[in-house]
N, C-alpha and C positions, 0 to 999 in steps of 0.2 A: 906967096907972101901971107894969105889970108892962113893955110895950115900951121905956118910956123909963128904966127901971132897965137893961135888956138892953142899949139901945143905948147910954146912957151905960158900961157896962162895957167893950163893944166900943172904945169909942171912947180910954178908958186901956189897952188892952192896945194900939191901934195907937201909942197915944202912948208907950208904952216900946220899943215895937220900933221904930221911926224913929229912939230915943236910944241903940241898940245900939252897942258899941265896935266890933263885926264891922267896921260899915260906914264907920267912919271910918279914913284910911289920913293917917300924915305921909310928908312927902319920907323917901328913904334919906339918913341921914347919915354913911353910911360905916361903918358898924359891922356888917357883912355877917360872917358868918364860913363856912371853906370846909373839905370832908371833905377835901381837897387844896390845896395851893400850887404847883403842878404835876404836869399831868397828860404823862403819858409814853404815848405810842401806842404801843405796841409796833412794833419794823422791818414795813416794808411793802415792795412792790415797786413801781419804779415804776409810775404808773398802773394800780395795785392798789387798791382799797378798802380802807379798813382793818376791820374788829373795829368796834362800838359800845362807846367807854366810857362813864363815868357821874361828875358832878360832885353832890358837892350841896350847897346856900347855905343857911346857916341865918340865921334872924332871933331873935336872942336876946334880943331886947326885949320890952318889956310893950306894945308901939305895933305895929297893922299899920301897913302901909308903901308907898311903890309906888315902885321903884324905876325911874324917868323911863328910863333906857337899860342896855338889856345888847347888847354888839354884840363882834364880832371886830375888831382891832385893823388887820387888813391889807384895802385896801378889797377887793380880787381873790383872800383868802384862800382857801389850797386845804381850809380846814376848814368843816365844816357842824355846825349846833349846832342843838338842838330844847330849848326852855326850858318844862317841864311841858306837852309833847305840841303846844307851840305852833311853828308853823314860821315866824314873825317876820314883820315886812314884804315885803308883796309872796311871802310863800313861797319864801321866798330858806336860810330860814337864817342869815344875817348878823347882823341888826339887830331888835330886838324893843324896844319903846316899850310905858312904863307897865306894867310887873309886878307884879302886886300879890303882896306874902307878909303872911300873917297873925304874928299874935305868937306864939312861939314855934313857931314851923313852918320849914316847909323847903320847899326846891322841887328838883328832880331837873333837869340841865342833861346830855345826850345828844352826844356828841359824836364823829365820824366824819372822815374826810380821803379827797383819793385825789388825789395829787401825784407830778410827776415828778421826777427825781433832779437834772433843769434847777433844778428850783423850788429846789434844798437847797444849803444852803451849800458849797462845790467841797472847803474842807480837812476836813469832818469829815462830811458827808450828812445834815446834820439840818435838817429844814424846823421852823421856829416859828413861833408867834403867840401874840395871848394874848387871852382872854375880858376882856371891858372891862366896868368896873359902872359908872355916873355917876349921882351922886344932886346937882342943882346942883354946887356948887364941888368934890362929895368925889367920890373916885375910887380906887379898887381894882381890884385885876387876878388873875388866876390864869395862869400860862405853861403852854400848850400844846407841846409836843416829840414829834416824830418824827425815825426813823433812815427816811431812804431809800434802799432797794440796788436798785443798775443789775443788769440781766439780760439774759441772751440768751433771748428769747420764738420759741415755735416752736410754730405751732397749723397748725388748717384751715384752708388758703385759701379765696376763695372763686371760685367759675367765673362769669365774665359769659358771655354776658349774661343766663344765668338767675340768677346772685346763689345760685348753691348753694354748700353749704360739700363741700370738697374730702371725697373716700370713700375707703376703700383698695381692693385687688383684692390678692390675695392672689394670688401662684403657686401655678399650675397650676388654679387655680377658675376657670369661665366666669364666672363673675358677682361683681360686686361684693362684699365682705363686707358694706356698708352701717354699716361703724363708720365714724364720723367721723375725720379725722387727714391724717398729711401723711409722704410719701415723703421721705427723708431721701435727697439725691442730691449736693449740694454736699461738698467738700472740708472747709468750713468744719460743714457741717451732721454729718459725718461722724465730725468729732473735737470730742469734748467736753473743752477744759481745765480750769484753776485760776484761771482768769483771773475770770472773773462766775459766777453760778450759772445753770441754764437754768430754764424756766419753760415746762411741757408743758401744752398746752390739747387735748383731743382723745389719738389714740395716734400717737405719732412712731415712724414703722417702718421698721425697717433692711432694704431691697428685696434680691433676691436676687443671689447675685454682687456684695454690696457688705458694706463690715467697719464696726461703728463702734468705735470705739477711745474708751476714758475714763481719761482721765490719773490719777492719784494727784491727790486732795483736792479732785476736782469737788465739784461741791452740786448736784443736780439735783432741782427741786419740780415735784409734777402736780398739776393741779387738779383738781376733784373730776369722776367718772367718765372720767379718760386714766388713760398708762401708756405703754407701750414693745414695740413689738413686735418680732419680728427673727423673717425670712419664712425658708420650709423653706432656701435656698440661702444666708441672709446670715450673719454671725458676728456676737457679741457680744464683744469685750475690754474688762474692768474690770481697770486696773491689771495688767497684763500680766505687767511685769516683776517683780512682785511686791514694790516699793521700800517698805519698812515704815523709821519713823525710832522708837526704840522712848524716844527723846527727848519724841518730840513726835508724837505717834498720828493729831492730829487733820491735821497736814499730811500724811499718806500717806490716811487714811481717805476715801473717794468716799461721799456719802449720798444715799440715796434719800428722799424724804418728800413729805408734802402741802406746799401753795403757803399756807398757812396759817402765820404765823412766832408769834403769839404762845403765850405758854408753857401757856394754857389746851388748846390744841389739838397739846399733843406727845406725850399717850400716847392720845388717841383713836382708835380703828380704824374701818378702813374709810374713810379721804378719797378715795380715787384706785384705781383698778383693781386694774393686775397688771403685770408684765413676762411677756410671754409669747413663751419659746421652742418654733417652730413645727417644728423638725426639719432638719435639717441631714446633710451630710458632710461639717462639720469639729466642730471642738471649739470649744464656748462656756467663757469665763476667768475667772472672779470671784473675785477677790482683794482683800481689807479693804474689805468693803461694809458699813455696814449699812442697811437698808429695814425704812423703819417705816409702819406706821398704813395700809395699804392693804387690799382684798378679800382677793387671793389674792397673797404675797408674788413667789414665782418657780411660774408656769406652764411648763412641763420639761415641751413633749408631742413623744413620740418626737425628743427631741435629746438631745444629748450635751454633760455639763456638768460642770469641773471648778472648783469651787467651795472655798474657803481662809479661815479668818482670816477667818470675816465673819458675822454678825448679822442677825435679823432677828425685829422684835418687832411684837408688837399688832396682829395681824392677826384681821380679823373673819372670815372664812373660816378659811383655812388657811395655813401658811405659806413650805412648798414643797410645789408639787402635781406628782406626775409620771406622764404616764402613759407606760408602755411606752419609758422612757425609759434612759437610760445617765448613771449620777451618781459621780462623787467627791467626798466631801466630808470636812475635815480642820479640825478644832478650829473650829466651828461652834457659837453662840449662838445658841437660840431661843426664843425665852416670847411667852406666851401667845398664843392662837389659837382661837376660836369652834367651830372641829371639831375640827382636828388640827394639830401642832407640824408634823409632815411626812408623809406622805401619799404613799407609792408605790402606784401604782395600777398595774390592769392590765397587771401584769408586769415584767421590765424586767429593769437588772443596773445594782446599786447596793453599794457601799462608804463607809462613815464608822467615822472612828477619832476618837478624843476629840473629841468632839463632845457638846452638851449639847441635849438639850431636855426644857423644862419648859413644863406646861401648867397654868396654875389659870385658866383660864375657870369665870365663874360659869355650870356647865351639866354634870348630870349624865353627857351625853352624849361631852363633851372626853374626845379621849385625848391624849400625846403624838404617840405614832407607831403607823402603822395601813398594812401589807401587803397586798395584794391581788392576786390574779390573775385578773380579770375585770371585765366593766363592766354594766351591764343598758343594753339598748335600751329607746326608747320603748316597745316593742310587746311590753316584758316578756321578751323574752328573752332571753339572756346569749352575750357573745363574749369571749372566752378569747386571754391570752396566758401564755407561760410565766415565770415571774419564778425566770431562772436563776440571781439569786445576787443576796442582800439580808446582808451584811455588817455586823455593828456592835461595832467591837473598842473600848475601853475607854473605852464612851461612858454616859455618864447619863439616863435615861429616869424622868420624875419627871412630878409634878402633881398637884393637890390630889383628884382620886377613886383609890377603892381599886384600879383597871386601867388603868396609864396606857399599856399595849401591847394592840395588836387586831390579831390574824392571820387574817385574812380568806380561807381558801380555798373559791374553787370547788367544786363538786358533781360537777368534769370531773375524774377520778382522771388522765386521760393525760396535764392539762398539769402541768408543772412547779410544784413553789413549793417553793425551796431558799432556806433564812435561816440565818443562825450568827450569835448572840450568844456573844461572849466576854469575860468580865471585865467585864461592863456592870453598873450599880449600875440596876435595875429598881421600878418601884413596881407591886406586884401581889401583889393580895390578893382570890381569885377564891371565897374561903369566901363561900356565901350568893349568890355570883352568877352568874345564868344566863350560863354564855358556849359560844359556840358551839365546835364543835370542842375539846372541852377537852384532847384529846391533843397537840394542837400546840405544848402550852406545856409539854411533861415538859422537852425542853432547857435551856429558859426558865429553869424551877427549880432545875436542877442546880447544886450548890451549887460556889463556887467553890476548894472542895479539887479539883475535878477540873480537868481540864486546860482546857477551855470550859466550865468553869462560870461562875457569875453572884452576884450578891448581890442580894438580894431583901427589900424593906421598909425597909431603913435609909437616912434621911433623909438627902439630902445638906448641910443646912444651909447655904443659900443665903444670902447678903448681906441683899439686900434684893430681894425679886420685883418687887415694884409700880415701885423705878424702873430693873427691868430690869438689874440688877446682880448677874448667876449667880456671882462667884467664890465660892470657898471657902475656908477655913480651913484651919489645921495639925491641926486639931482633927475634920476634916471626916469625915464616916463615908466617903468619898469618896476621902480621903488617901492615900496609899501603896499601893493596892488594885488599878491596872495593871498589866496583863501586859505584864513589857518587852521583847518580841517585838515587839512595835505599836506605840511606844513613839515619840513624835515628839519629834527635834530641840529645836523652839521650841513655846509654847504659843499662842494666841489674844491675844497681848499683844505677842510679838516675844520672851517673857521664856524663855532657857535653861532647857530642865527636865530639873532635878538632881533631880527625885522622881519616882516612882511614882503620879502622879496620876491618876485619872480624871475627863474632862472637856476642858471644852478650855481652863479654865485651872490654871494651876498652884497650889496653894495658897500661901498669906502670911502 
C-alpha cells in the first residue's frame, strides 16, 4: 500500500512538470525588443578586427518563444555575431535557426567585423549591415555601422624561404637585436604625411644615415608591443618647421597612439612600446606632438633632442626616459606616468622652461620628475656620468604624493650633478619622510623672494587631470608667478603670452 501511495505521487509530480509553461515556446511575433536600434562599431582599420560589442533582445511577453531565424542581412557580411555563446550554423556566425528566449528574459547578441575600406561605401567609409529577426511573416532588424579608415601598414616582413619575420641589427652591434620590425629605406617609407594614418606592427626604424621626416597632422598608430626606433646615425623630424594653425590645432598637431580607435581604449597605458632615440650627431625635432598610452613615452639614450609644444600622457612606465642624454624642452605637457613624468638619468644636460608635469598615478612610489647621475649594473655595481646641467625655469612640478621631485645622487662625490630650479611651482613636502640626501633640496626650498627661488606646496589647480587637461586659471596659484627672464613668446597652445604664467599654458 505504502509503494503504491509513493509511486502514485511520483507519478503527479512527473505529471505537472510535463505541464510546465518553461517548456512550451510560441513562434516570435514580432514583439522582440532591443537595448539598441543601431549598433555603431566604433572606426576600425582596414582589415583590422574591431572591439567586441554587445546587443541584447528582450522578450516582454508572458510567452517563451523561439525565434525560427536570426541571421545577418548580407550573405558575405564582414560581420560575425554570437547569439548567447552560440556560433550559428555550421559555425559560421551568420545564421542561427530556432532560438529559444524565455518570458521575460533576454539574450546577449556579440558582435565583431574585420572589413576592408573596398567593402565601405567610397563617399562616406561606412560599411553596414543589419542583424535580421524572422518569426514567420514578422520581421525586425537592428542596423549595424562602421566607419572604415585606409592606412598605410608598415610591419615585419617576412624571409623565405624560412618564413622568418624580418629582425633589426642595429649599428655598430655584431648581432642582431632580435626585436622584430622593419628597416625603413624607401623615400615613401621615409616621409610620413597627412594624407592616411600609418599603422606600426613590430618597430619601424629609422637606419643610419637616413632622416624620417613627419609632416604637420600625421596620425601614426602602433599596435600593441611596436614603436619607433631611429639607430645611433639616423635623425628624427616631427614637424620641422614648426607650422602651428592656432585656428585649428588639430591640423598642425602629428599623434602618436595605439592602433586601437575606440574611446574605451584612449586613456589606457601601456598599448605599444616606446619611440626610442639610440644616439646620434645631429639633432632630433619634435614639435606639436602628442603620445599617448605607451610603456615608455620618448627613450632619449645618449641623443640629442629638441622637443616644443608637445604632450604626452598615460604612460605606464615613464614618460620621457633619458639616459646620458642632451634635451631641450619648451612648453611641454605631461600627466600621468607609473614611475615618472620625466626621468633624467645617468647624467646628461638638459633645459625646460614652462613646461608642466604632473603626476597622480595611483602609486605611492610616482614622482613627477627624478635626476640622476648613475645607473647600477646587473652585478650590482654602479657607473657614473656627470649631469652637467639640469635646468627647469618656470616650470610646474605637481602630483598627487607629498614628493613630486627625487634628486638622486651618486655616492661618486667627483662626478658632477648641477640642477637649478627657478620660479618653478614644486609639490614637496618632505616632513615625515625619509629622503635621501636631504640637502639637496635647501635650493628647492628657497622661497621665491630670492632670485632662484621657488614656490612650494600651492596647488596649481588644474582643469581636469583625468582628461588630461593641465591648463589653468586666472585664479591659478600658478598665475603671474614667472620669472620674465624665461619668459617665452607663445604658450603650448600657439596663444601670445601677455602674463607671467607658469607652465606651458597660459591662463584663461
Amino acid at each position: 500500500m505504502r509503494n503504491s501511495i509513493f509511486i502514485l505521487f511520483v507519478g503527479m509530480i512527473l505529471s505537472l512538470t510535463s505541464c510546465r509553461k518553461d517548456f512550451d515556446t510560441v513562434q516570435n511575433t514580432g514583439s522582440l525588443e532591443f537595448s539598441k536600434s543601431t549598433v555603431y562599431l566604433d572606426t576600425v582599420f582596414t582589415n583590422i578586427g574591431s572591439s567586441t560589442y554587445m546587443l541584447k533582445v528582450y522578450n516582454r511577453s508572458k510567452d517563451d518563444i523561439v525565434i525560427p531565424t536570426i541571421k545577418l542581412g548580407k550573405g558575405d557580411s564582414k560581420y560575425r555575431i554570437m547569439v548567447d555563446g552560440m556560433t550559428g550554423n555550421g559555425g559560421t556566425g551568420k545564421v542561427f535557426s530556432n532560438v529559444e528566449l524565455l518570458a521575460k528574459d533576454s539574450l546577449f547578441i556579440f558582435i565583431e567585423t574585420t572589413a576592408s575600406v573596398a567593402d565601405a561605401d567610397p563617399a562616406d567609409f561606412l560599411y553596414t549591415d543589419e542583424i535580421q529577426f524572422y518569426g514567420g511573416s514578422n520581421y525586425q532588424k537592428v542596423d549595424l555601422v562602421t566607419l572604415i579608415q585606409d592606412a598605410v601598414f608598415l610591419y615585419p616582413n617576412r624571409e623565405l624561404p624560412t618564413d622568418m619575420k624580418e629582425t633589426l641589427t642595429f649599428g655598430g652591434d655584431a648581432e642582431s637585436s632580435g626585436i622584430e620590425g622593419h628597416e625603413l629605406q624607401t623615400p615613401n617609407e621615409l616621409h610620413w604625411t597627412a594624407q592616411k594614418p600609418y599603422v606600426i606592427y613590430g618597430y619601424a626604424m629609422v637606419p643610419n644615415n637616413k632622416t624620417l621626416v613627419i609632416d604637420p597632422g600625421a596620425r601614426v598608430h602602433f599596435h600593441s608591443e611596436s614603436g619607433l626606433i631611429v639607430d645611433q646615425l639616423g635623425t628624427l623630424k616631427i614637424n620641422e618647421s614648426n607650422t602651428f594653425d592656432t585656428a585649428n590645432p588639430m591640423l598642425n598637431e602629428v599623434v602618436f597612439e595605439g592602433d586601437r580607435l575606440e574611446p574605451m581604449y584612449s586613456d589606457i597605458p601601456g598599448q605599444w612600446g616606446t619611440v626610442w632615440l639610440r644616439g646620434t650627431n645631429s639633432t632630433n625635432i619634435i614639435n606639436h606632438l602628442t603620445l599617448k598610452n605607451a610603456v615608455v613615452g620618448l627613450l632619449v639614450d645618449q641623443s640629442t633632442l629638441s622637443i616644443n609644444s608637445s604632450q604626452i600622457y598615460d604612460m605606464s612606465n615613464v614618460g620621457i626616459l633619458a639616459r646620458t642624454a642632451t634635451i631641450t624642452g619648451t612648453n611641454l605637457a605631461l600627466n600621468t606616468a607609473g614611475q615618472a613624468n620625466l626621468a633624467c638619468t645617468y647624467g646628461g644636460n638638459y633645459s625646460f622652461k614652462h613646461c608642466t608635469f604632473n603626476n597622480n598615478w595611483a602609486n605611492s612610489n610616482q614622482v613627477a620628475v627624478t635626476l640622476s647621475n648613475y645607473i647600477e649594473n646587473d652585478e650590482g655595481t654602479f657607473d657614473y656620468q656627470p649631469l652637467n646641467q639640469a635646468d627647469f625655469f618656470n616650470c610646474i612640478i605637481y602630483g598627487s604624493n607629498r614628493v613630486e621631485l627625487f634628486l638622486d645622487k651618486g655616492k661618486d662625490a667627483a662626478t658632477a650633478f648641477n640642477y637649478n630650479f627657478n620660479h618653478c611651482l614644486v609639490k614637496f613636502n618632505d616632513e615625515g619622510v625619509n629622503i635621501p640626501n636631504p640637502e639637496l633640496y635647501a635650493q628647492i626650498k628657497a622661497t621665491a623672494t630670492a632670485t632662484d627661488g621657488n614656490y612650494i606646496e600651492l596647488n596649481p589647480g588644474f582643469e581636469n587631470i583625468e582628461k588630461n587637461k593641465l591648463n589653468i586659471s586666472a585664479e591659478s596659484n600658478a598665475a603671474g608667478k614667472a620669472n620674465p627672464t624665461y619668459l617665452l613668446p607663445f604658450d603650448i597652445l600657439g596663444i601670445s603670452r601677455t602674463k607671467n604664467d607658469l607652465g606651458a599654458y597660459q591662463s584663461m
